[in-house]
C-alpha positions in Angstrom: 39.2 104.0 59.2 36.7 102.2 61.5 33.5 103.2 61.1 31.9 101.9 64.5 32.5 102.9 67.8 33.5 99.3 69.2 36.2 99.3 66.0 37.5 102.5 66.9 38.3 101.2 70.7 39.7 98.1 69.3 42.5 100.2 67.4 43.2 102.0 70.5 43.3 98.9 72.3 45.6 97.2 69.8 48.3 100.0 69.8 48.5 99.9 73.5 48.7 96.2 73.7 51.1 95.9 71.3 53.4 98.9 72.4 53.2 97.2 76.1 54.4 94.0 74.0 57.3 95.6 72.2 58.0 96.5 75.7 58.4 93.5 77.4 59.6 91.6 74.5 62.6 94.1 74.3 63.7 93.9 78.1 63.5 90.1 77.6 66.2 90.5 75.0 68.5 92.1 76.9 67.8 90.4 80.1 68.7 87.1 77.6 71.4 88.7 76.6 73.0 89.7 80.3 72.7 85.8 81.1 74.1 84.6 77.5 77.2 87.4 77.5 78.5 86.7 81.3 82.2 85.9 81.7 81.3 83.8 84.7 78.9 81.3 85.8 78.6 83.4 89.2 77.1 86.4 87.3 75.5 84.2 84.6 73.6 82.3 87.6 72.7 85.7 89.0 71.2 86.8 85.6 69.7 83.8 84.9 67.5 84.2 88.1 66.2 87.5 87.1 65.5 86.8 83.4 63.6 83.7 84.7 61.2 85.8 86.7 61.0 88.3 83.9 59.6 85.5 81.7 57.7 84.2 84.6 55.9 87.9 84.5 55.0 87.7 81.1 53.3 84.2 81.1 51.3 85.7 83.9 50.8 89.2 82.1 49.8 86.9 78.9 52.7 88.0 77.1 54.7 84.7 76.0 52.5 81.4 76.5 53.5 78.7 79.4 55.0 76.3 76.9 57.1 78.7 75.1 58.6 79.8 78.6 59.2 76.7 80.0 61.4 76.1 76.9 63.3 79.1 76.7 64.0 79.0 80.7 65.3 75.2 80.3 67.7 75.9 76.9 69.0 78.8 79.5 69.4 77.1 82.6 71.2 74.5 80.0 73.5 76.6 78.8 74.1 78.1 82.2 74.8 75.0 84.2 77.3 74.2 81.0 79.5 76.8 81.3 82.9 76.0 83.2 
């Protein structure tokens, strides 16, 4: 239990940050796994766009950091440009 007042905002604060996290985190997973499940590279390409501006979002929002993103877009757009 906190026993200041600056404490007791700070636990407020960290719930809310970290249920907007679990948020984001959890629609990057399934946007991941739209782009890694398509049959086609038509469908995969259209996925790939939109989980590339989702992760594009969260560096922005602070979410995922720059490097991290740039990673997981490239090992995508790899896998992506791969399939037949």
């Amino acid at each position: 239990m906190p026993n200041h007042k600056s404490a007791e905002e700070r636990v407020r604060r960290n719930e809310r940050d970290n249920s907007k996290n679990r948020h984001y985190k959890s629609l990057l997973k399934t946007s991941l796994r739209a782009v890694t499940s398509a049959k086609d590279k038509k469908t995969a390409t259209e996925s790939l766009s939109a989980f590339v501006s989702l992760v594009d979002k969260m560096v922005v929002k602070g979410i995922l950091h720059r490097n991290k993103a740039a990673n997981t877009k490239s090992k995508i757009a790899k896998k992506v440009q791969a399939m037949a």
